[in-house]
N, C-alpha and C positions, 0 to 999 in steps of 0.2 A: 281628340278622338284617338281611342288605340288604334296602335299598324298594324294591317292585316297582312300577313304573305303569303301570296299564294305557290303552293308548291307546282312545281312542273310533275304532269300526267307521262305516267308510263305512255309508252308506244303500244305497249301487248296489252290486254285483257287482261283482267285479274278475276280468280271466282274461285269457287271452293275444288279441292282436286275430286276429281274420281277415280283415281285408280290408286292403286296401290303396287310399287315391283319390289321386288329380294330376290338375292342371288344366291343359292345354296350351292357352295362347290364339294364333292364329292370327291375328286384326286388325294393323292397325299398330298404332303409339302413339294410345295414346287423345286428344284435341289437338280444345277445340273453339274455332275460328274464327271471328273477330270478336267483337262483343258479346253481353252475352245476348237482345239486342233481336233479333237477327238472323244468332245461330247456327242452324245446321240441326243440331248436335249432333255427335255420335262416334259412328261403329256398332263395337260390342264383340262380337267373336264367336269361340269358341274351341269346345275339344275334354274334356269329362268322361272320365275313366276309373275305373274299378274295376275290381280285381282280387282274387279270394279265393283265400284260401292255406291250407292246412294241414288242407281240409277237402272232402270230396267236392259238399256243397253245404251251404247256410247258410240257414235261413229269415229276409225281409227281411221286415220290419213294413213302412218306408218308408226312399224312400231322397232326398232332395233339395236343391237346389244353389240359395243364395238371394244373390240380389246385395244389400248394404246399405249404405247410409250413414250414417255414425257420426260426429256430433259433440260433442266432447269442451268443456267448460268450465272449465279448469285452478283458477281462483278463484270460484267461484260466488257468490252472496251469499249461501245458503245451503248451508253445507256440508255438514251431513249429509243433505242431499235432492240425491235422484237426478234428478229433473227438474232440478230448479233446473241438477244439473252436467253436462245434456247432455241427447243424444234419437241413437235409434239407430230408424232408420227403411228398410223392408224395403221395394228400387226394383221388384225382379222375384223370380219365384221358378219353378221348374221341379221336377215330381215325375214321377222317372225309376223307380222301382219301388215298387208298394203291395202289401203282401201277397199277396208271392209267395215262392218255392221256387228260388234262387239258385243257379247249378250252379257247381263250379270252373272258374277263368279268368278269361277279361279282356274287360268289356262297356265302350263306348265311346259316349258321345252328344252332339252336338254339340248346342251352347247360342249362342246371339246376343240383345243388346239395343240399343236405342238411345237414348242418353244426352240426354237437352233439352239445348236450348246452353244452357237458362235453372238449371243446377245452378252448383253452384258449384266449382269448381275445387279440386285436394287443398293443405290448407292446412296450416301448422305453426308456431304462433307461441307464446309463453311465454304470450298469455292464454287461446287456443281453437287448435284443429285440427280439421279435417276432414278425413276418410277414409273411403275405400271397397275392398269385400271382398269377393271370394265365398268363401262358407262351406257346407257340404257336413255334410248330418248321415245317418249311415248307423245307422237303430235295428232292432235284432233283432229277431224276432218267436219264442212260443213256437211245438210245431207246430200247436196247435189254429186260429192267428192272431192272436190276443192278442200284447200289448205284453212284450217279455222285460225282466225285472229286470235285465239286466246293461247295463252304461255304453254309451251309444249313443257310437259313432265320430263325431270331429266334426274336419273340416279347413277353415284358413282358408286362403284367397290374393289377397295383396296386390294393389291398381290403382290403379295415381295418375295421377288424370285433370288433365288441362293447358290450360290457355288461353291463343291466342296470336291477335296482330294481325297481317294480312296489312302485311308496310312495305312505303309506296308513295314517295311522294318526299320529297325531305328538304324540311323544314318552315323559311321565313323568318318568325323576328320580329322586327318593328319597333316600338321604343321610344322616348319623345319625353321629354327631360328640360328644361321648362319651371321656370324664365324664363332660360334657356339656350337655341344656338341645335344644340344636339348633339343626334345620333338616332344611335343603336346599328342595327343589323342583327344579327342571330346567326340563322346556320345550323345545323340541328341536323338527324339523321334523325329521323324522324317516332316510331320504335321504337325504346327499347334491351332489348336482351335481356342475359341475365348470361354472362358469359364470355365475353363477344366488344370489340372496341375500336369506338369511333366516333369522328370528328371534328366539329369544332364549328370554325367562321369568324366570326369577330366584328369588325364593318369600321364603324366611327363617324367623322364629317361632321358640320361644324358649328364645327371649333376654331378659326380663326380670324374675330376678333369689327371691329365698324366703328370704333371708337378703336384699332385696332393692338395691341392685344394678342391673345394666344391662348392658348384650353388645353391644359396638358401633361398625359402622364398619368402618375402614379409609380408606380400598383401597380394589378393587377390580379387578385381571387380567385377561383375558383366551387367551388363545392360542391352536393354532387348528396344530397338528405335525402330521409329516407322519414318518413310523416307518418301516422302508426295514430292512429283515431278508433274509439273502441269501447266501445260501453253496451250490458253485462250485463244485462237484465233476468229476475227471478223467475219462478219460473210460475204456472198462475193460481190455485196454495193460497196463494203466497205474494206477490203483487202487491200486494196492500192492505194489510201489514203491514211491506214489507221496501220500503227505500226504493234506488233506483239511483243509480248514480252515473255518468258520462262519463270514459273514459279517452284523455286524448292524450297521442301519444308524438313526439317525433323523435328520428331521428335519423341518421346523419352516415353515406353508404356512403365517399362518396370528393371528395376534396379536394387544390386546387392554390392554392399560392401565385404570383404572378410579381412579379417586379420589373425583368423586361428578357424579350428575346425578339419583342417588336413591333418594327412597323419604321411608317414616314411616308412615304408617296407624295404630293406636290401637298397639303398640309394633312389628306390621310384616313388614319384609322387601320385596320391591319389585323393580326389575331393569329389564328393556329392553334394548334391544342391536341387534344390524344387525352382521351379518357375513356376510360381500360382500366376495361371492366366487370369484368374477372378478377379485379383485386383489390379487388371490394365486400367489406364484412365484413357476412357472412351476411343475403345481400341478402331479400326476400319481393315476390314478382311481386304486381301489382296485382289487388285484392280485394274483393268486395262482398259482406256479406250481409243480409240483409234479417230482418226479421221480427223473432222474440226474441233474436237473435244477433244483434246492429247492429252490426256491423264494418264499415269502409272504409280501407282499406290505397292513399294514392296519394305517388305520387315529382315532387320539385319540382327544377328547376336552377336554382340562385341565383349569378347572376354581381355583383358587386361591383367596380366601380372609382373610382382617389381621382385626381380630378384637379383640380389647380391655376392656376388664371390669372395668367399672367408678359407681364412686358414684356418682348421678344427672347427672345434664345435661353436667358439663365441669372439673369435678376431674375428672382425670383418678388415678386410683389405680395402675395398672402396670402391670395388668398380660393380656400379648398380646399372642395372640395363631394365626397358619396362619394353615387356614379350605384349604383340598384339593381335589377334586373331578377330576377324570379320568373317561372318558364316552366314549367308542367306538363309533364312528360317521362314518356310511358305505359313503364315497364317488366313485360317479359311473356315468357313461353318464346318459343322460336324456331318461327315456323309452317312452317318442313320446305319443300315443297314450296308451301304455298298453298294446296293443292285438297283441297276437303270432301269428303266419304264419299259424297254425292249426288251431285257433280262424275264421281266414279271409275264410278259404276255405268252400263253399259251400257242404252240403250235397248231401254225395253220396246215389245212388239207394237204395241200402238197407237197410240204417238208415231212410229212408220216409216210414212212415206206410203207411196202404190201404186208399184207396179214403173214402170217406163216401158214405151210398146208394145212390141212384138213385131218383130224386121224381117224380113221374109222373103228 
């Protein structure tokens, strides 16, 4: 005789849905400006719908829409604990119907919050991500009021909030390479964002020395690294038993060789160069978080050049030195137009002074 198996019966009810929800959000991009020391945040504001189908009306236990943030801990130190591998924590929450008696068609409520600049931005990395959701849970009710056996309707919808620096003007560094008499310049803009191009001018003084010779340069390198610092820690069942550890990472978005392409004015050097952001390999905007999550996510530009000291134009004498400059370089989304959510809003009554007289 064939085996039969029997499968295990849900706990919940199962049956055809009736309702229907979507979330239409109306804000712009979420995008909060400048630091967290001195964001005013992102206002999130959009449009709830429900619609019931296939039914004259539906009794609603509850029906409500909860913005949350979820962060995930891809290695935890403890893997079978839930703490240890994340925290999912509820920003705001709205409850649009409480037992009541739901007619067919289509109800509609507008929902808005506002985001602290001091969150952290939607993140996604192979050791942690953050994210945020609203999530929408529609439970039945029997008619007496009570809580209905059957599977309460639950809808998510994705938000990925942004941070980004206003750029202002492009930023000179000056570097002094002692017991030499050479100082680098490099111009750089102040912000990169990803997918966009920037330039960089690097103009060095100093090559010709007081015995008659000078430095030549034979090669120049830079490379743009991303630099992940991040310790995991346990939570607090397992802090005193589980011990942490520090992860640092680099590494390499984009990189140039040169060995020509400068040129020599009056003894000063001068080189231009692009950094196509487009071809980072899967770049992460700069990050911080704090607390039991210790991340910090920053981008460094490491310029590298080997120069030589010759007598004339083509003895080289032998003493080769390699000049190195490290330059913090903030990469961040693109801040759009600039202007905060507080910027756009219209003056209120009482910050409008009095009319002027009357003329007759």
């Amino acid at each position: 005789m064939p085996l039969k198996l029997s499968l295990p019966r849900s706990s919940s009810h199962a049956r055809e849905s009736h309702c229907q929800m979507d979330v239409r959000m109306e804000s712009p991009p979420l995008v909060l400006l400048g630091p967290p020391e001195t964001s005013t945040g992102a206002l999130a504001s959009g449009i709830f719908k429900l619609t019931i189908l296939h039914q004259p009306f539906v009794h609603v236990h509850s029906l409500k829409l909860q913005l949350k943030q979820k962060i995930s801990v891809h290695h935890p130190p403890v893997s079978h604990c839930s703490d240890c591998g994340g925290s999912i924590e509820v920003l705001q929450e709205w409850v649009f119907i409480s037992n009541a008696k739901f007619p067919s068609g289509t109800q509609f409520w507008p929902f808005s919050w506002l985001f602290p600049g001091t969150l952290p931005a939607t993140l996604s990395t192979r050791h942690i991500s953050v994210e945020y959701y609203l999530e929408a849970m529609f439970c039945y009710a029997t008619p007496d009021g009570g809580l209905s056996p059957y599977k309460p309707e639950i809808m998510k919808y994705p938000l990925e909030l942004k941070r980004a620096f206003v750029p202002g003007s492009d930023t000179i560094h000056k570097r002094i390479f002692p017991p030499t008499d050479l100082v680098a310049n490099i111009t750089m803009s102040s912000i990169l964002h990803p997918h966009t191009v920037a330039l960089m001018e690097i103009t060095m003084t100093g090559f010709l020395q007081t015995d008659g010779s000078e430095w030549g340069v034979t090669r120049v390198t830079w490379r743009l690294e991303e630099h992940l610092n991040y310790t995991p820690k346990p939570c607090d069942r397992h802090k005193e038993t589980i011990r942490f550890r520090t992860v640092q990472e680099k590494k390499i978005l984009s990189a140039q060789d040169l060995q020509s392409g400068w040129k020599f004015v009056d003894h000063q050097f001068f080189l231009t160069c692009q950094i196509n952001a487009a071809a980072f390999r899967e770049p992460t905007c700069d990050a911080e978080l704090s607390g039991r999550f210790n991340l910090k996510i920053s981008h460094y530009l490491i310029i590298e050049a080997i120069v030589n000291r010759r007598k004339g134009a083509t003895s080289n004498i032998g003493n080769a030195r390699i000049l190195r400059v490290s330059i913090p370089q903030p990469l961040t989304s693109p801040a759009g137009l600039g202007i905060s959510w507080d910027e756009e809003c219209p003056p209120i009554f009482e910050s409008v002074g009095p009319a002027p007289p009357a003329y007759c």
